[in-house]
N, C-alpha and C positions, 0 to 999 in steps of 0.2 A: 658465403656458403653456396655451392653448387648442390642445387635442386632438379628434380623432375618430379611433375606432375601431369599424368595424364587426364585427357578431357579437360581440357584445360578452356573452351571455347564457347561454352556455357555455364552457369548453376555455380556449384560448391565449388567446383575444380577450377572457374576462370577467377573467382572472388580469390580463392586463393592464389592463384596464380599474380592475382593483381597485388595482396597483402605480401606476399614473399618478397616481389618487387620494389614496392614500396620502401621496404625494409632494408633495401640495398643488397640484396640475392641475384644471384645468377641462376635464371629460372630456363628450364627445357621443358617450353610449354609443348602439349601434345595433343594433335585435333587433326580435324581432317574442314576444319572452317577454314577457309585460306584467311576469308575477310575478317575475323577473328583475329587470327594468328599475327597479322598485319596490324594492326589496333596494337594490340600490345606490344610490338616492334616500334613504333609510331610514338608510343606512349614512354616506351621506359628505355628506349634506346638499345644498344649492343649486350642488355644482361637480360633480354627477352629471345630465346633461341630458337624460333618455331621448328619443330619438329611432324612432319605431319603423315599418318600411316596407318593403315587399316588392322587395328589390332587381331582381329578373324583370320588375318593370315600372314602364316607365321612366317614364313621367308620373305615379305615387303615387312615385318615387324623389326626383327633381326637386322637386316637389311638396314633401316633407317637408325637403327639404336647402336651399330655397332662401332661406329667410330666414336663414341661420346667419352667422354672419361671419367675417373673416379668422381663416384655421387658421394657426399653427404647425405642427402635425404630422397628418397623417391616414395612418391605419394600414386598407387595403382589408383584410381579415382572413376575411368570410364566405367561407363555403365549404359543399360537400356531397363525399360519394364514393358509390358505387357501383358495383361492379366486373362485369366483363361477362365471359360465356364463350363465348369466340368461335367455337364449334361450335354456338349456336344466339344468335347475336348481337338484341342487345336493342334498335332503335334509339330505341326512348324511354327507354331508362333514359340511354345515351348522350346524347340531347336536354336531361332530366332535368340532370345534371353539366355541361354544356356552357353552360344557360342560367342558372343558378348561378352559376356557377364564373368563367364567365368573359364572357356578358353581362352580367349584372348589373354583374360590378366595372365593364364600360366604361358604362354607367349612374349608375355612382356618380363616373366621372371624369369625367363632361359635365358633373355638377353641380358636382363639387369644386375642379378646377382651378381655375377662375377665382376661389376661393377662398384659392389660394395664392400668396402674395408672395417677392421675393425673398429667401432667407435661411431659408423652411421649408422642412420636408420632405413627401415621400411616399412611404408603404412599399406593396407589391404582397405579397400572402402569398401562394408557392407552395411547392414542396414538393420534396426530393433526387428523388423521382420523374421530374423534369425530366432528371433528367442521364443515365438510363439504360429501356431499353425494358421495362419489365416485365409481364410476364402478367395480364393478369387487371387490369390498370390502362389499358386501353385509351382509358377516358372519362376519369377523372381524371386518370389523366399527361398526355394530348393539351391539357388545360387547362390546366395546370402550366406544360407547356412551352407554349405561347402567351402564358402570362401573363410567364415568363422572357424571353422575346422582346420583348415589351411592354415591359415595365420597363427592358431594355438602350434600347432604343429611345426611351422617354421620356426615360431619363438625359441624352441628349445635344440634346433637343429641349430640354426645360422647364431643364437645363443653364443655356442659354443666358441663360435668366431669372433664373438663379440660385437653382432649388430643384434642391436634393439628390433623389434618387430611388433607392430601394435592392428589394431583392430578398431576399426572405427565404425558405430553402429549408430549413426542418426535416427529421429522419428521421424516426422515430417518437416520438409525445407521446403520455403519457399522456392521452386525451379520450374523451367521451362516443360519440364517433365512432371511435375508433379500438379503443375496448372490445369493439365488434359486430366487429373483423378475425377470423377462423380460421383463422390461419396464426401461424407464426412472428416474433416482430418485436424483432431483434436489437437491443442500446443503446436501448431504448425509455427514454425521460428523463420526468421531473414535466413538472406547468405550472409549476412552480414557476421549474424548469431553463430552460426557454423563453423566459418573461417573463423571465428575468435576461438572460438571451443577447441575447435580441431589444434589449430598452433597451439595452442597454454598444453592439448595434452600432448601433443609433441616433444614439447619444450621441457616437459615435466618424465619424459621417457615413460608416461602413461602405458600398459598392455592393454587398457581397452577404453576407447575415448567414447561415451555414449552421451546423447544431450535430447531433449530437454530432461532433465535428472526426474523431475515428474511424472514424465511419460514413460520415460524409460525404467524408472524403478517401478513402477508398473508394473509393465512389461515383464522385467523380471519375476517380480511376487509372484506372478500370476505362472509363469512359468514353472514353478515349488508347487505346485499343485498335482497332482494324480492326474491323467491324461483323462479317464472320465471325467472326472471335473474342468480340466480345459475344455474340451468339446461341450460342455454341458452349457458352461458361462459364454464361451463365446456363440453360440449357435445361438444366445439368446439373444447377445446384446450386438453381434451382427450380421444377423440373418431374420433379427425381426420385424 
């Protein structure tokens, strides 16, 4: 199976990157690590393809993606976070995560689509942050859930074509990113946990692969509530 996954050079995206390989995949790993990108050339020989491109801008994106051929699966995965305090609000860090997060990925699907036939997939990586309003996550939930919206929304468009489209909404993973948090982070899972979860719901043509199912039906529940009562419960139990 010819694969792409972006971000491929740390976190959920290199573990996967590395399990796809293992597997006998031909992966179009995507980063801007060179030392990375190399590693996994090193590692799994000529079905480790580095691809390497600043997804922020869209003509070196296009640019690098445009000779590539039919995908079976592409997995949008890059990401950033950055959390804002909204008593002295950042709007470039905001811009920062926004042009990340969630231009780039529609950069990466001007290129990619037409890449996809009927019968593939494509995964959108965002994050249980989507389903509930949280503090301090102003820039990256807002992207999250754009990107959730996005992905319902492809589903029934590219649908039509007959590519699958899923939405992958983790809690917390263990990553290089997520090391730098100073708070609390309940059910936090391996990449190990991820990359398993993420492939089975792939495999399974999952529309929304969410994990830890704990946290995340949570998450959900909690969401089925009247928006006074969100702000109510959570202003309690993370703001006190």
């Amino acid at each position: 199976m010819k694969i792409l996954i972006t971000g491929t050079t740390s976190g959920i995206g290199l573990k996967l990157a590395q399990d796809y390989l293992a597997a006998g995949n031909t992966v179009y790993c995507c980063g801007r690590n060179q030392t990375v990108l190399q590693q996994l050339v090193d590692a799994y020989g000529d079905r480790a393809i580095p691809v390497s491109f600043d997804v922020q801008d869209r003509a070196d994106c296009l640019a690098a993606l445009a000779a590539l051929p039919e995908l079976e699966l592409v997995i949008l995965n890059a990401g950033t976070c950055e959390y804002i305090d909204a008593n002295n609000f950042d709007a470039a860090s905001f811009e920062r995560v926004i042009c990340i997060n969630l231009i780039g990925l529609a950069n990466c699907l001007q290129a990619l689509i037409p890449k996809l036939a009927a019968g593939s997939s494509l995964s959108l990586m965002g994050s249980s942050s989507s389903y509930l309003p949280l503090p301090r996550a102003e820039a990256y939930g807002a992207s999250k859930a754009a990107i959730e919206y996005l992905a319902k929304t492809l589903a029934i468009t590219l649908g039509k074509e007959g590519i699958h489209v899923s939405y992958i909404a983790p809690g917390f993973v263990e990553t290089p990113l997520t090391d730098l948090n100073d708070f609390p982070m309940p059910m936090r899972v391996d990449v190990e946990f991820a990359s398993r979860r993420i492939r089975q719901g792939l495999e399974r043509k999952q529309s929304e692969i969410h994990f830890p199912r704990l946290f995340t039906g949570l998450m959900k529940t909690l969401a089925l509530l009247p928006n006074a009562w969100q702000r109510f419960l959570l202003s309690k139990v993370l703001m006190s």
